[in-house]
C-alpha positions in Angstrom: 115.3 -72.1 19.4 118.2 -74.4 20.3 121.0 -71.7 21.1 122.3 -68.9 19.9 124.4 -68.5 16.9 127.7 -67.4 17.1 127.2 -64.5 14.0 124.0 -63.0 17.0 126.6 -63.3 20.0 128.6 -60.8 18.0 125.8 -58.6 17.1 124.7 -58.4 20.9 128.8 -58.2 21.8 128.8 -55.0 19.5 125.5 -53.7 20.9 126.3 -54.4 24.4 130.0 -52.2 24.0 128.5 -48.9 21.5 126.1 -48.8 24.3 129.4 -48.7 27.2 130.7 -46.2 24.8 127.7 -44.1 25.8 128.0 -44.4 29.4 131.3 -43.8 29.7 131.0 -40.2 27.3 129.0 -39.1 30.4 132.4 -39.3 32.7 133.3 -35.4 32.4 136.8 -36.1 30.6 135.7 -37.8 28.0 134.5 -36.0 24.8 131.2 -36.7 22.9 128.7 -34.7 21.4 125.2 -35.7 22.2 125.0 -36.5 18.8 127.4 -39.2 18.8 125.6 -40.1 21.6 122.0 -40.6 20.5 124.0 -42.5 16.8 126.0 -44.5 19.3 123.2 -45.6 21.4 120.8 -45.9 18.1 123.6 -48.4 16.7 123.4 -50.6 20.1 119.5 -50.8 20.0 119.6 -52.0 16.2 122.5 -54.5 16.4 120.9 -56.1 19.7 117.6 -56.2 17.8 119.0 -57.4 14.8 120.5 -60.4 17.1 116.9 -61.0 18.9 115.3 -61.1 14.6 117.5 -62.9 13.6 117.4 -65.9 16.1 113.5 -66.0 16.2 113.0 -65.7 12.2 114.8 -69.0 10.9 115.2 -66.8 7.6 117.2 -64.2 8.2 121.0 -65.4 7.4 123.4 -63.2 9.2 126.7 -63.0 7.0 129.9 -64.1 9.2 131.9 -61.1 8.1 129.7 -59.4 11.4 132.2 -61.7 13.4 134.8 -58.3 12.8 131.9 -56.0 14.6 133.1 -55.5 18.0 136.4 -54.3 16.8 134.9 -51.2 15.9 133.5 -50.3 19.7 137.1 -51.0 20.6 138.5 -48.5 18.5 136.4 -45.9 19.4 136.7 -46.6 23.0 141.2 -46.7 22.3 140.4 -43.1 20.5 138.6 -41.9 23.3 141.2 -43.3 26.0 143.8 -42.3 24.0 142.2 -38.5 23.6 141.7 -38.0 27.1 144.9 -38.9 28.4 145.7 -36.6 25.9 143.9 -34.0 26.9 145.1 -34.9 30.7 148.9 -34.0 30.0 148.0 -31.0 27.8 146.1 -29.8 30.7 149.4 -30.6 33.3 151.4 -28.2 32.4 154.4 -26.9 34.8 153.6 -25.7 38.4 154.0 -22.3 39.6 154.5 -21.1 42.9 151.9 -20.3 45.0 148.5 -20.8 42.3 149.0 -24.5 40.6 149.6 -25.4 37.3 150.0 -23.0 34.2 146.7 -23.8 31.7 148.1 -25.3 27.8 147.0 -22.6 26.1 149.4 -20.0 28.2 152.4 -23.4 27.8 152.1 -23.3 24.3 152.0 -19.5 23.5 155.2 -19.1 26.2 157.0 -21.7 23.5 155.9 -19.7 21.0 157.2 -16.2 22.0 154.0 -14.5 22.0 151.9 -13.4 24.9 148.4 -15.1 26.0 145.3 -12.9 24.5 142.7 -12.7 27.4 139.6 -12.9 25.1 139.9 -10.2 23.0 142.5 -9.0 19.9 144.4 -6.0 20.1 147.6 -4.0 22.3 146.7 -3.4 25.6 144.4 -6.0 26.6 146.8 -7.5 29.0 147.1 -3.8 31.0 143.5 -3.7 30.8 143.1 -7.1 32.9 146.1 -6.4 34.7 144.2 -3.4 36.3 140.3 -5.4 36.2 138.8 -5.2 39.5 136.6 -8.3 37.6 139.9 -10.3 36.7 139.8 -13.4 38.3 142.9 -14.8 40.3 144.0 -17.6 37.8 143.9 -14.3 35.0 146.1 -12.3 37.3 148.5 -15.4 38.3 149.0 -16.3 34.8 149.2 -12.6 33.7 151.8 -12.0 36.8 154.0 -15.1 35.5 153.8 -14.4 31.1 154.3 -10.2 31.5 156.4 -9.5 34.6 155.9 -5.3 33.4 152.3 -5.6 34.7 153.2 -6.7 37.9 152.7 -3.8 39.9 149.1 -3.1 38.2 148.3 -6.1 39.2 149.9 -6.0 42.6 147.5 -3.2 43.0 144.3 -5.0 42.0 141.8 -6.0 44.4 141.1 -9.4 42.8 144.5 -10.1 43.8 144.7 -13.6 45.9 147.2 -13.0 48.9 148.8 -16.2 47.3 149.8 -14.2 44.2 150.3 -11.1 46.2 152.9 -13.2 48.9 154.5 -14.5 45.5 155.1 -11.2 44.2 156.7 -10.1 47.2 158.8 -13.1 47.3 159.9 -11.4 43.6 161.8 -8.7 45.3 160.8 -6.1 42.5 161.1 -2.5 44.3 157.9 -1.3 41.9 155.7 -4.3 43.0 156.7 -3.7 46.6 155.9 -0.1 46.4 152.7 -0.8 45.2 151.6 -3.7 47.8 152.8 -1.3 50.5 150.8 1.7 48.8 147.8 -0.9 48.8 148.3 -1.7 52.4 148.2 -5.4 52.1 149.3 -6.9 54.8 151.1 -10.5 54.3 151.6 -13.0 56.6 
């Protein structure tokens, strides 16, 4: 074997990136199913072996249209950068005071006109988790921003953060202030 031909470079080129395409699925912002995975990983193996057959069987003729292969780990690694930036601004959404930024989902309903569902269908559901002793504090921040009438229920919650809590006060509304002072909360 005198060197290697240019049509088996491209074959191990190809290889060599579907298999980066696996390793960098594994970062956590980037999005691949473990089956695209093990099909990603299975097209690296057989593209490198393919390379390593054909340069030790003289017989095997590898077409030069396989030249054009690494141009398709490129695109899937530009769809993949391109989906997780993204998915990065979607996930940046405006700041609010006191408990970070406002999650997509509740951005694109507020541009909508139509209040966030917190997991279930049906009137009441935001009262329910505005009053939730199991609410967690990003519910209650984002409840406390998208329905300003279930402040004071949730001013009286528990699972109020003393973030939220100093935020409502900052508010000024005389029903949330009645019920932070019937809670006895004290803020610094």
């Amino acid at each position: 074997m005198v060197g290697w031909s240019t049509e088996s470079l491209a074959l191990i080129v190809t290889g060599g990136m579907l298999a980066l395409v696996v390793i960098a699925s594994l970062h956590p912002r980037v999005a691949l199913t473990v089956g695209s995975r093990i099909v990603f990983l299975a097209g690296a193996v057989v593209f490198v072996a393919y390379a390593f057959l054909a340069e030790s069987v003289v017989d095997i003729d590898v077409p030069a249209v396989v030249l054009a292969l690494p141009l398709v780990p490129l695109g899937i690694a530009a769809v993949m950068v391109r989906d997780s930036i993204t998915d990065a601004r979607a996930n940046s959404g405006p700041s609010r005071p006191g408990f970070g930024t406002m999650p997509a989902a509740t951005e694109a309903s507020e541009r909508a006109g139509t209040p966030t569902p917190f997991g279930a269908d049906g009137a009441g559901v935001e009262r329910l988790l505005a009053a939730s002793p199991y609410a967690t504090p990003t519910e209650l921040s984002e409840l406390a921003y998208a329905h300003p009438e279930l402040r004071p229920a949730i001013a009286s919650n528990p699972s109020s953060p003393a973030s939220l809590l100093q935020w409502l006060t900052e508010q000024g509304e005389p029903a949330v202030l009645a019920a932070i002072s019937a809670r006895g909360a004290v803020l610094r």
